[in-house]
C-alpha positions as CSV (number, residue, x, y, z in Angstrom):
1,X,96.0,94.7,102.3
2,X,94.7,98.3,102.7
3,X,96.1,101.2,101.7
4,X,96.9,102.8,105.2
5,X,98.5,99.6,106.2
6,X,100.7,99.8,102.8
7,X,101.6,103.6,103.6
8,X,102.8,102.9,106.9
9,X,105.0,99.8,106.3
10,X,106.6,102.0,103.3
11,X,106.9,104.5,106.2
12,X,108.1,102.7,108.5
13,X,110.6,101.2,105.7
14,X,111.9,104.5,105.2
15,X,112.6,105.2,108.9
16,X,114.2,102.9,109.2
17,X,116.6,103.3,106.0
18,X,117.4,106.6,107.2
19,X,118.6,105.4,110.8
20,X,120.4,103.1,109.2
21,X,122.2,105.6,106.9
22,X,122.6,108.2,110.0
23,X,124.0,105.2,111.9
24,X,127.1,104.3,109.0
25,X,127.7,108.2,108.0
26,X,128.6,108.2,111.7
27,X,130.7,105.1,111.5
28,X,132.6,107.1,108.6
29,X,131.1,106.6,105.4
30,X,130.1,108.9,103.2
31,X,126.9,110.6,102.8
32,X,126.1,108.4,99.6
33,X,127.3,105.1,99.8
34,X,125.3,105.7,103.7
35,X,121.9,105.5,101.8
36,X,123.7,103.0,98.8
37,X,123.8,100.5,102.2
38,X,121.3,101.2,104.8
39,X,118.4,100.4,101.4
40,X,120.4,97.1,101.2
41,X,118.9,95.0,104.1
42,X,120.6,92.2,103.1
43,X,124.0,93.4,104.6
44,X,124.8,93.8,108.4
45,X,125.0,97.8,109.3
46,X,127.6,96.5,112.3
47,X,129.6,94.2,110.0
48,X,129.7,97.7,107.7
49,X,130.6,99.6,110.3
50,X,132.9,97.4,111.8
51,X,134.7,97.4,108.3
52,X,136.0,100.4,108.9
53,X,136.6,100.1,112.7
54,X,139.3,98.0,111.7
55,X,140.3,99.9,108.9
56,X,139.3,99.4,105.6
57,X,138.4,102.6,103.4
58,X,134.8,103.5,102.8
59,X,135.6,102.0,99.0
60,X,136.8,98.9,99.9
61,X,134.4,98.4,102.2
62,X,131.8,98.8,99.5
63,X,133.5,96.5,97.6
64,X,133.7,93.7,99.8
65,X,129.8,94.7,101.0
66,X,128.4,95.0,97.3
């Protein structure tokens, strides 16, 4: 694979990690356990979010998501 094509997948990686942070600071978590989640692509950002829609606190929500 060339180099380019590695640079802009890691870039585009990173884009996206930081709209998926932006995207749970907004849904109330903090700044970071935000990045701690959106590098996990493994987990759901709406389950996350919904977490605390329904009222679980940013740290149990990290328990229960971790």
């Amino acid at each position: 694979m060339p180099t380019t094509e590695i640079d802009t997948r890691e870039g585009e990686l990173r884009r996206i990690e930081r709209w998926r942070a932006g995207e749970l600071e907004r849904a109330g978590y903090p700044q970071s356990a935000a990045e701690e989640l959106a590098a996990r692509h493994d987990i759901d950002l709406h389950f996350a979010a919904d977490l605390l829609g329904r009222g679980c606190s940013a740290e149990l929500a990290l328990k229960i998501l971790l």
